[in-house]
Every structure is written in C-alpha cells, then in structure tokens.
KOLZA-917656 format. One record per residue: residue number from 1; residue in three letters; y, z, x of N, C-alpha, C in turn. Coordinates in steps of 0.2 Angstrom, whole numbers, plus 5000, padded with zeros to 4 digits. Atoms other than C-alpha are relative to their C-alpha. Layout:
BEGIN
<NUM,ALA,<Y,Z,X>,<Y,Z,X>,<Y,Z,X>>,
...
! end
This chain:
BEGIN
<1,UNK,<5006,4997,5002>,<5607,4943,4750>,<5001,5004,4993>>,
<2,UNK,<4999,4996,5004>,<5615,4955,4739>,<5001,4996,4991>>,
<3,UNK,<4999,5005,5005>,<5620,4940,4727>,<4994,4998,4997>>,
<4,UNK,<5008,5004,5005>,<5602,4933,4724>,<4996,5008,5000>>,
<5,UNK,<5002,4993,5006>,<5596,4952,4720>,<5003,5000,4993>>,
<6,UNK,<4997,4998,5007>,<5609,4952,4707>,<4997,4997,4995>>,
<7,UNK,<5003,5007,5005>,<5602,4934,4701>,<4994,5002,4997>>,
<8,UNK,<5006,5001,5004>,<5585,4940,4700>,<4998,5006,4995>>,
<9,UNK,<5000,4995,5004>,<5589,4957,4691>,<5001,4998,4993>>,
<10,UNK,<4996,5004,5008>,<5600,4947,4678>,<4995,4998,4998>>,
<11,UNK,<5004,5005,5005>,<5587,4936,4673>,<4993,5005,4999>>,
<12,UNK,<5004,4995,5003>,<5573,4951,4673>,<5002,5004,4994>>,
<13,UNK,<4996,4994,5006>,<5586,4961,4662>,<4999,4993,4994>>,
<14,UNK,<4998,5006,5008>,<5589,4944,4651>,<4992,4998,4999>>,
<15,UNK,<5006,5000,5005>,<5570,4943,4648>,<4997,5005,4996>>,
<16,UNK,<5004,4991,5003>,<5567,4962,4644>,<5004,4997,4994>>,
<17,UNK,<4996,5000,5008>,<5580,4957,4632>,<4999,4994,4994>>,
<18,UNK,<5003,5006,5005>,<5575,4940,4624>,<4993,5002,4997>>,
<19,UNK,<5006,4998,5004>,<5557,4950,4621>,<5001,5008,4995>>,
<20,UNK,<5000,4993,5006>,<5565,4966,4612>,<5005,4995,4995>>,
<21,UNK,<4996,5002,5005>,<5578,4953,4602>,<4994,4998,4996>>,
<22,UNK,<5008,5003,5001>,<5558,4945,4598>,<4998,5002,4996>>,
<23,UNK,<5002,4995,5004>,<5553,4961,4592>,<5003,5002,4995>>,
<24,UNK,<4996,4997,5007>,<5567,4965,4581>,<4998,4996,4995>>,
<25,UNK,<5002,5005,5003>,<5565,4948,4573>,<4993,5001,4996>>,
<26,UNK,<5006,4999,5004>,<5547,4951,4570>,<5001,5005,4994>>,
<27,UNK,<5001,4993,5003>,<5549,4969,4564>,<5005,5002,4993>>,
<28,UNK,<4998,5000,5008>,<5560,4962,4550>,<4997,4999,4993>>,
<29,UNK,<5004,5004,5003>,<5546,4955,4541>,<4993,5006,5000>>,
<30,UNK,<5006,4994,5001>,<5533,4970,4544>,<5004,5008,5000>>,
<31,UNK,<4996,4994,4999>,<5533,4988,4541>,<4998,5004,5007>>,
<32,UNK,<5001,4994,4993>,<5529,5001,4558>,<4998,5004,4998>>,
<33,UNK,<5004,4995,5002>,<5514,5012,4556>,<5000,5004,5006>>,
<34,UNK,<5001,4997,4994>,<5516,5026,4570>,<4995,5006,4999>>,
<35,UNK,<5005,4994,4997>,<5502,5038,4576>,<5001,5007,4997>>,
<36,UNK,<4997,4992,4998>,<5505,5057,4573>,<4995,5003,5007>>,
<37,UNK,<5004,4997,4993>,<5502,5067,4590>,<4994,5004,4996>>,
<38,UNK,<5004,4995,5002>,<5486,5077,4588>,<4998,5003,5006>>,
<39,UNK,<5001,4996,4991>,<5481,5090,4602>,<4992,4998,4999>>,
<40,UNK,<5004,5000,4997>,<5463,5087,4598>,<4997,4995,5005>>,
<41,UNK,<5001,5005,4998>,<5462,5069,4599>,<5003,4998,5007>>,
<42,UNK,<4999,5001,4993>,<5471,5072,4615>,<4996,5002,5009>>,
<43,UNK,<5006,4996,4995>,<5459,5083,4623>,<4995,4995,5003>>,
<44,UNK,<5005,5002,5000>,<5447,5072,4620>,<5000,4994,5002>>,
<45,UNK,<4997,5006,4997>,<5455,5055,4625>,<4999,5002,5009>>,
<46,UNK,<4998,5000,4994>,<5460,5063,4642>,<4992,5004,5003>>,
<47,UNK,<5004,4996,5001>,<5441,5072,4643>,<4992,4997,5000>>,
<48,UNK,<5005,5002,5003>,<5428,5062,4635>,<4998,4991,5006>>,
<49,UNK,<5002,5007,4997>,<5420,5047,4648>,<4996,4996,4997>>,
<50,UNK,<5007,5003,5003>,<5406,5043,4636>,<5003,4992,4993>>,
<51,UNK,<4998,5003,5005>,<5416,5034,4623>,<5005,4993,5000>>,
<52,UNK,<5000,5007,5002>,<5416,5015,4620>,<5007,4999,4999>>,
<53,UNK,<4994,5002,5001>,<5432,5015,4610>,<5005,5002,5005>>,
<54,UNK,<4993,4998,4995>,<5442,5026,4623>,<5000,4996,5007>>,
<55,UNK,<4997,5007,4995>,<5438,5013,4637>,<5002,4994,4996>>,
<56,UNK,<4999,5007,5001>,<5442,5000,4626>,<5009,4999,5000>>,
<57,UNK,<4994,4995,5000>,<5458,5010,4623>,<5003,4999,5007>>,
<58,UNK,<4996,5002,4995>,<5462,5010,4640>,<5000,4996,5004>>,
<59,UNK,<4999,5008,4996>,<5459,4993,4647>,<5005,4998,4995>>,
<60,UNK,<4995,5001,5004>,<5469,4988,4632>,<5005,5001,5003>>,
<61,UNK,<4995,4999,4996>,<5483,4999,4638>,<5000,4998,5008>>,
<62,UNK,<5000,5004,4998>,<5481,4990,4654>,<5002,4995,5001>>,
<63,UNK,<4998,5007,4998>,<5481,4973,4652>,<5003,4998,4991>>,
<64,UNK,<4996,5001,5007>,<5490,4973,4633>,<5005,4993,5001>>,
<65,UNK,<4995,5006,4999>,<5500,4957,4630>,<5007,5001,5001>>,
<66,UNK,<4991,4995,5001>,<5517,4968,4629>,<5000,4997,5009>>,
<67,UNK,<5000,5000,4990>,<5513,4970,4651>,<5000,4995,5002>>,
<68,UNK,<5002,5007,4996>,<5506,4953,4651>,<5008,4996,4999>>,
<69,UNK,<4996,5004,5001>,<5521,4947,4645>,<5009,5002,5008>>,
<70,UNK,<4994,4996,4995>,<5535,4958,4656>,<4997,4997,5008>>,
<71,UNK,<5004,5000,4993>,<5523,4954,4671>,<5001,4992,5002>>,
<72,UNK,<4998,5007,4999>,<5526,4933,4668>,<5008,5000,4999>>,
<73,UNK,<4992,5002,4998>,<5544,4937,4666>,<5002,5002,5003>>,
<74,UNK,<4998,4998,4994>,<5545,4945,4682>,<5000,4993,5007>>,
<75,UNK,<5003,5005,4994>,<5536,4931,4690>,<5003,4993,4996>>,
<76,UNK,<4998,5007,5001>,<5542,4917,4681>,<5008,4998,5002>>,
<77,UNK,<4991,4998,4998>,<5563,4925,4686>,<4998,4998,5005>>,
<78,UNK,<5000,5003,4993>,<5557,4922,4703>,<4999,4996,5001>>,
<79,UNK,<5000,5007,4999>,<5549,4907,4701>,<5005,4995,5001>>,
<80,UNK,<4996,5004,5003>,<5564,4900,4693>,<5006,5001,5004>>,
<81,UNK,<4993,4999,4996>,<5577,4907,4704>,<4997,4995,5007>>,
<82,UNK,<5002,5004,4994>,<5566,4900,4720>,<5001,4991,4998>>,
<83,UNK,<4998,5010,5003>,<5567,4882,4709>,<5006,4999,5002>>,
<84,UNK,<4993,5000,5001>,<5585,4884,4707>,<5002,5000,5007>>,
<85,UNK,<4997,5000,4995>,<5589,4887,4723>,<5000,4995,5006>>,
<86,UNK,<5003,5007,4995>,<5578,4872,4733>,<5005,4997,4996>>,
<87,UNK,<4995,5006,5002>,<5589,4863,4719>,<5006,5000,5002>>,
<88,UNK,<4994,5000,4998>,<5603,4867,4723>,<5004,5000,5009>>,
<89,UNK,<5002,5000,4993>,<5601,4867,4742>,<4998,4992,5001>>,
<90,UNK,<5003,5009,4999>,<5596,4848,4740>,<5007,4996,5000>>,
<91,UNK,<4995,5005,5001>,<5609,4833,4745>,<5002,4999,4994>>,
<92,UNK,<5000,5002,5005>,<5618,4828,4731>,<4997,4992,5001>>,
<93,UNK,<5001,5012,4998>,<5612,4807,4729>,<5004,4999,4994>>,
<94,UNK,<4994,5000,5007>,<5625,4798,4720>,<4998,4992,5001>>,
<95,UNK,<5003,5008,4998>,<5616,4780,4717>,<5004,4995,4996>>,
<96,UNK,<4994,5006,5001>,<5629,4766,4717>,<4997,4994,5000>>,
<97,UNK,<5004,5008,4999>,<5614,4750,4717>,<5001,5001,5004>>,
<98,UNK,<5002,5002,4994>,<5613,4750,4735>,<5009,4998,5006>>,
<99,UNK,<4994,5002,4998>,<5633,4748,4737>,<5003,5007,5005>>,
<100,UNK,<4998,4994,4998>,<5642,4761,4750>,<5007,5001,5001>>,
<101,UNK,<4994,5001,5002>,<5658,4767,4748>,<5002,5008,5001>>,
<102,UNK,<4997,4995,4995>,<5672,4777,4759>,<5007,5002,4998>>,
<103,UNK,<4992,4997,5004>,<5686,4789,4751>,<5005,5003,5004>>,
<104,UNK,<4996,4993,4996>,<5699,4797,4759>,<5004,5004,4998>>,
<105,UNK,<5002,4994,5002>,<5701,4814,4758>,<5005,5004,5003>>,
<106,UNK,<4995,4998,4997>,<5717,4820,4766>,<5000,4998,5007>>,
<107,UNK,<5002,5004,4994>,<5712,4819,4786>,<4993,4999,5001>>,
<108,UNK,<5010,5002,5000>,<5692,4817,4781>,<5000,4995,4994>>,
<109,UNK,<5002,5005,5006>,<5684,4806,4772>,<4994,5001,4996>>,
<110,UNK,<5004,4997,5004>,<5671,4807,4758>,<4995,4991,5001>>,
<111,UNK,<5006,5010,5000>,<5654,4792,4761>,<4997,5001,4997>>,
<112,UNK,<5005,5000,5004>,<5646,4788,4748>,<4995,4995,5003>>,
<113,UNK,<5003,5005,4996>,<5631,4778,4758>,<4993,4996,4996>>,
<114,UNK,<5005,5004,5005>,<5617,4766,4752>,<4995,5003,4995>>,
<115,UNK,<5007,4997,5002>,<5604,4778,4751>,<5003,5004,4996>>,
<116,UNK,<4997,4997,5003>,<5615,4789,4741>,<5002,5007,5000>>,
<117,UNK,<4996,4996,4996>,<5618,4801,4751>,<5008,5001,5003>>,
<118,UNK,<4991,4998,5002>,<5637,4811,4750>,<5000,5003,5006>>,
<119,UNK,<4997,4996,4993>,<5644,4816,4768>,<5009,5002,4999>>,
<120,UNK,<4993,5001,4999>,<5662,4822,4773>,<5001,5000,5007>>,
<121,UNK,<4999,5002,4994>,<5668,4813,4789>,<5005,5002,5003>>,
<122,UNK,<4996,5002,4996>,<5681,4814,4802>,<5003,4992,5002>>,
<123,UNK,<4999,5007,4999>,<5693,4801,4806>,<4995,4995,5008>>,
<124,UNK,<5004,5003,4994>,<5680,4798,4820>,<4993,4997,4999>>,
<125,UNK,<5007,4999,5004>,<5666,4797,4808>,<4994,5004,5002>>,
<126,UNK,<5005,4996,4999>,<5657,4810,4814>,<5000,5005,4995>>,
<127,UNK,<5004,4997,5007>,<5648,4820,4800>,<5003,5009,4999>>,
<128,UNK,<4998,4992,5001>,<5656,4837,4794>,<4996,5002,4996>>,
<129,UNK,<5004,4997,5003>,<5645,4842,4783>,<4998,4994,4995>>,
<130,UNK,<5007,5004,5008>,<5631,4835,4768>,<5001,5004,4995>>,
<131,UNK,<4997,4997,5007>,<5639,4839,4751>,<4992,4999,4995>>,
<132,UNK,<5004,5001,5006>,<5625,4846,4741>,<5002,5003,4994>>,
<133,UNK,<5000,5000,5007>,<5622,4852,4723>,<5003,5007,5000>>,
<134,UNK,<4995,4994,5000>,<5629,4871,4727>,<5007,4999,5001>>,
<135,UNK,<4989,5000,5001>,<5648,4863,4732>,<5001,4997,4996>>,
<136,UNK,<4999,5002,5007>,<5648,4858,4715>,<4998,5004,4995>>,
<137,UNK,<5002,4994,5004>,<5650,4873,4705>,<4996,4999,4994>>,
<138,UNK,<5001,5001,5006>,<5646,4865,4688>,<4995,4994,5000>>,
<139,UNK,<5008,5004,4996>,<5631,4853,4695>,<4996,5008,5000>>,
<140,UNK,<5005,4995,4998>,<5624,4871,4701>,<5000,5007,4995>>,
<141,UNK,<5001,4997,5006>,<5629,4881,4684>,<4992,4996,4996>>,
<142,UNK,<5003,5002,5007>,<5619,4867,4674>,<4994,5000,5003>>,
<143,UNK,<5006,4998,4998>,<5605,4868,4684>,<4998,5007,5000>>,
<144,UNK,<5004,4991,4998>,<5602,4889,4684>,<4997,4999,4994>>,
<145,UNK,<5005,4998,5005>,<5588,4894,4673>,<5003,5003,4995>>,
<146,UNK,<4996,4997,5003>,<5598,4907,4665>,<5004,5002,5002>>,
<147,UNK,<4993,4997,4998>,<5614,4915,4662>,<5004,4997,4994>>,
<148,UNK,<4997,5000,5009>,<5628,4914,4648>,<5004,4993,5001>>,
<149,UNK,<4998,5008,5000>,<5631,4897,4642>,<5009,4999,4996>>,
<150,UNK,<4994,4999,5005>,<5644,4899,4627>,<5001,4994,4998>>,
<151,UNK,<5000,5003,5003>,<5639,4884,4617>,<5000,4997,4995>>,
<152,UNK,<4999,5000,5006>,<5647,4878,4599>,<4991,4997,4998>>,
<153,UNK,<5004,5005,5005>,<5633,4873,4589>,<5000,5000,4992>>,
<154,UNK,<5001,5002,5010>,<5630,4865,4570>,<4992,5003,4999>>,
<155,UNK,<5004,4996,5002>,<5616,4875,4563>,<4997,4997,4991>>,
<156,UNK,<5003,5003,5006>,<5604,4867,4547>,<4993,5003,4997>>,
<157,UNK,<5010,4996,5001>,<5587,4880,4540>,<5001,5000,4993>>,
<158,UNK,<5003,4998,5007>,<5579,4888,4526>,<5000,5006,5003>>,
<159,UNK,<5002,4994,4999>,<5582,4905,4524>,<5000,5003,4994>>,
<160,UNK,<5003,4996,5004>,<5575,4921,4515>,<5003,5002,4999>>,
<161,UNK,<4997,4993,5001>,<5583,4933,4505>,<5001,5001,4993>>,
<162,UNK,<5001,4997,5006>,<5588,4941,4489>,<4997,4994,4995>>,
<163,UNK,<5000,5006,5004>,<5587,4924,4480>,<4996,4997,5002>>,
<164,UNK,<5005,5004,4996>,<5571,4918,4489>,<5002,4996,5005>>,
<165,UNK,<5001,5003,4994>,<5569,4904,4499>,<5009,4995,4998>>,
<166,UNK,<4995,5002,5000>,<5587,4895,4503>,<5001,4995,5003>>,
<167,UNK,<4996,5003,4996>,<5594,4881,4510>,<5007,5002,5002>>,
<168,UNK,<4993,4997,4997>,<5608,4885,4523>,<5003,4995,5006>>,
<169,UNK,<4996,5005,4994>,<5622,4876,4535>,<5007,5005,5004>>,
<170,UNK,<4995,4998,4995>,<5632,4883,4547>,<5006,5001,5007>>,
<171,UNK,<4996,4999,4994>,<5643,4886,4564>,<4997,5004,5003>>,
<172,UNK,<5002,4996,4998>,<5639,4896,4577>,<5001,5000,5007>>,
<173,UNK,<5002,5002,4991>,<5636,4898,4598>,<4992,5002,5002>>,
<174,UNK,<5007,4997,4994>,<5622,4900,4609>,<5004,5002,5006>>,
<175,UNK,<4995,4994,4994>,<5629,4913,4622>,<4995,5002,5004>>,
<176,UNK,<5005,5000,4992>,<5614,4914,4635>,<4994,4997,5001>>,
<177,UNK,<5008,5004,5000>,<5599,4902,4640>,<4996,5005,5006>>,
<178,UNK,<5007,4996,4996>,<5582,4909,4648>,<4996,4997,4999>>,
<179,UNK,<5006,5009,5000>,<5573,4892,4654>,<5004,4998,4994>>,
<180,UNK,<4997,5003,5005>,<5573,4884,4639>,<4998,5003,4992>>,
<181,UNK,<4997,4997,5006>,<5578,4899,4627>,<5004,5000,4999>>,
<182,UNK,<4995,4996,5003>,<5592,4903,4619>,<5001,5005,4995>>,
<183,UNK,<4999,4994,5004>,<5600,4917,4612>,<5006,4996,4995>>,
<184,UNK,<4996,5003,5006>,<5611,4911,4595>,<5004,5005,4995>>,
<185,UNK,<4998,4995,5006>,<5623,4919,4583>,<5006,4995,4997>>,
<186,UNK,<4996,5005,5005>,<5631,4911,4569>,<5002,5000,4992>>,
<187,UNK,<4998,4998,5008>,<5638,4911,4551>,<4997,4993,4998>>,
<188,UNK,<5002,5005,5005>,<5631,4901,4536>,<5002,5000,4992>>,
<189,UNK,<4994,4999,5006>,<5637,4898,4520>,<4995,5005,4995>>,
<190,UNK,<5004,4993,5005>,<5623,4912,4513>,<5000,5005,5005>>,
<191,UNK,<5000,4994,4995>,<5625,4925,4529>,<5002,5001,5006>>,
<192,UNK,<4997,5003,4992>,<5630,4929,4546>,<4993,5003,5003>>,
<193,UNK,<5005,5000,4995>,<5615,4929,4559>,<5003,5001,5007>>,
<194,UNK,<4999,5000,4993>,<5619,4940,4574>,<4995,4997,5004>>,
<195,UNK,<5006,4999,4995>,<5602,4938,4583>,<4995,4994,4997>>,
<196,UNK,<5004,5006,5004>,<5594,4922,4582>,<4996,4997,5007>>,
<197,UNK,<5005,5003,4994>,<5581,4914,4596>,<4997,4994,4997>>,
<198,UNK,<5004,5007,5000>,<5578,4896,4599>,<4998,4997,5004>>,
<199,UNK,<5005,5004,4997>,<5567,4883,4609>,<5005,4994,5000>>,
<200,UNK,<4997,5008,4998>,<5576,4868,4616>,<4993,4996,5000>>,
<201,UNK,<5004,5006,5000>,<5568,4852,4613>,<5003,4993,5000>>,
<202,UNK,<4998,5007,4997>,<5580,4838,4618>,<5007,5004,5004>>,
<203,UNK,<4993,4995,4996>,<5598,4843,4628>,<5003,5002,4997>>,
<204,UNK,<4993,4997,5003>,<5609,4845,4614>,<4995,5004,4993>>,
<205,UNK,<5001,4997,5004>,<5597,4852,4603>,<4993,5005,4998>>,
<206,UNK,<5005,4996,5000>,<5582,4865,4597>,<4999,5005,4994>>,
<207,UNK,<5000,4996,5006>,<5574,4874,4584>,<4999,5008,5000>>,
<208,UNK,<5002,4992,5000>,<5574,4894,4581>,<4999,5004,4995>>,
<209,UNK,<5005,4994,5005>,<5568,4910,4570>,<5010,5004,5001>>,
<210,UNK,<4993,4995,5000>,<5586,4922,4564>,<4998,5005,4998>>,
<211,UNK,<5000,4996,5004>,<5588,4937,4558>,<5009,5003,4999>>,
<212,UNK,<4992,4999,5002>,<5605,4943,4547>,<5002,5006,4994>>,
<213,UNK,<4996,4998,5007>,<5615,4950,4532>,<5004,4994,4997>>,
<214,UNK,<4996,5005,5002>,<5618,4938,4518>,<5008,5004,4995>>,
<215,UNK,<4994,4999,4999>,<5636,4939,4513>,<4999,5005,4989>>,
<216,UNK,<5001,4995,5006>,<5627,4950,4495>,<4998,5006,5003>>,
<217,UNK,<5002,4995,4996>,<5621,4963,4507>,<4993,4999,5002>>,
<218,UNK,<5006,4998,4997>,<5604,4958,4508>,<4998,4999,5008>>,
<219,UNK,<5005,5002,4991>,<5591,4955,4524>,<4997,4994,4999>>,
<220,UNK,<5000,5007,5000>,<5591,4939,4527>,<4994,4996,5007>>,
<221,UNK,<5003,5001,4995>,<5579,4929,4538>,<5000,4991,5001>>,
<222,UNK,<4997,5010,5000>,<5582,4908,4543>,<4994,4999,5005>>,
<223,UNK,<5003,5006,4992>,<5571,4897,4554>,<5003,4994,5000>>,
<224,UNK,<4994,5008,4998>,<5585,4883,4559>,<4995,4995,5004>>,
<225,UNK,<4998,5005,4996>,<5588,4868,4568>,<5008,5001,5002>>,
<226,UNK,<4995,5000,4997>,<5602,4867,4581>,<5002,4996,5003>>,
<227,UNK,<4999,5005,4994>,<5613,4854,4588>,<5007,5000,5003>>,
<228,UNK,<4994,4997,4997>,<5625,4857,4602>,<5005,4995,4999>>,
<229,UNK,<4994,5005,4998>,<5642,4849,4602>,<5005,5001,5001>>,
! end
C-alpha cells in the first residue's frame, strides 16, 4: 500500500514539475507584469457584490486553466498508475504460432503453452504459479507511465539567440517520462540546454521546445527533434 502511495505522489510531483519546467520555458520569451497590492481595491474586491468584473474575477480564479491543468494531472496520475497496474497484473502471452514448449527450471519447469500463456510447473505438472508482466522487472519498468528513463539521444533544431535564428546538432539524455513527455537536457554545437520538454511521436523519437546558454553567454531558445539510441 505504502508503495502505490509513493507511485501516485511521484507522478503528481513529476507533473507539478513538467508544468513549472513549461512555465519557465514560456516565460523566456515574455516579460511579467505583476499587480502592486492596493488596500483600496482590496476592500472593495472582498466587499463590493454588485460588480460584474469581480464575479468574472472570481469564477476565473476558480476554474483558471493553471487549476484545470493540476486537476487533469491529479486525475490523469491515477488513471495511469490504475492502467499500469491492470497491465502489469495481466499474464504475460508469449506467442510461439500455436507451438508449446517446456523448459526446465532447476526442479520446476517453465510452459510455454499454445494459447501463450507462461506457467511454472512442478515435476508433477501441477501449476505453481502464472508468470505475469510484474515478475519481469523490465517488462514492468517499460510499461510505467512515469519515472526516470536516462536515455542518450541525438538532438537536430533551430535555435534562437544572439545571432538569430540557427541551426543546431547535438547530444544529450531524456532523464524522466510523464505519459508521453519527456524531460531533456543536452549540449549543441551553439549551447547547453538544461531544460528542454518533448512529445514522443514514434518509440525512439519526438519533438521538443528547450531553453539554454549559448556557449557566448547569451539566452538561447531551440525547438528540436530527438532520436533515441
């Protein structure tokens, strides 16, 4: 029990954190205009029922896309962890064409059987257990939603910076998926990019938005392509 708490906090944490890595990303590219406190406008905020913009105000705060976004990542971790877990709780099938086939296993034995279901026997052939997708640690790694991958990839964008638009080529890892995000950091032959967010679109590969220091000192900004290997 204490285990699948921990699984569903992690991936709560690794979404709070793919949506502030998001923000940063954005918030290289704009400037941040903040409010100054005012006591009147606060009297009259917490005071005034008549006024249009202060409900519009508060239903905004409310149902704001920020909330709506925290609120699908609470529900989408659960989802994903209830996915992961039917998957992994399911037999493994090992489909051999219809052929069935008996390993020995010290004093057990491993059947692989038509329907492609994976048992381990007794020399009496009575059933000791049904080997699913969880007694396969690395079957049940690649199917988790999230969690830290630590995958080299080649790295191919255009990026922004002192000298405008660039082309750029690099190295780098993707060090944790969330679904199918990952978090990326990488060197290129114009900067280093700690903080970089990409979108898988086939197994080994996927495209992302970076932010960096190019190796003149400016603030650099990439939209790559990434491909694992």
């Amino acid at each position: 029990m204490l285990k699948d708490i921990v699984m569903i906090l992690s991936g709560i944490i690794g979404g709070y954190l793919f949506i502030k890595i998001r923000q940063k990303i954005i918030n290289q590219t704009k400037g941040i205009v903040e409010e100054k406190f005012n006591v009147s406008k606060f009297v009259s905020g917490m005071t005034n029922v008549t006024s249009s913009t202060g409900w519009a105000k508060d239903i905004y705060s409310l149902f704001n896309l920020r909330k709506l976004i925290i609120v699908g990542v609470i529900l989408s971790v659960i989802f994903g962890y209830g996915y992961w877990k039917g998957r992994t709780n399911a037999p493994v099938n090992l489909n051999l064409q219809g052929k069935e086939v008996t390993i020995k296993l010290n004093e057990h034995y491993l059947k692989i059987e038509k329907s492609g279901d994976t048992k381990v026997l007794d020399k009496d052939g009575k059933v000791l257990k049904v080997i699913k997708v969880k007694d396969i640690p690395e079957l049940s790694k690649a199917l988790r939603p999230y969690g830290f991958i630590l995958e080299p990839v080649v790295v191919l964008g255009s990026g922004i910076g002192l000298n405008g638009i660039e082309g750029e080529a690099g190295l780098g890892l993707s060090w944790i998926k969330y679904f199918k995000y990952n978090l990326d950091s990488f060197l290129t032959n114009k900067g280093i990019y700690p903080l970089g967010i990409s979108y898988k679109i086939t197994d080994n590969s996927g495209a992302g938005l970076g932010v960096g220091k190019g190796w003149q000192g400016d603030n650099r900004i990439i939209m790559y392509y990434k491909w694992r290997f």
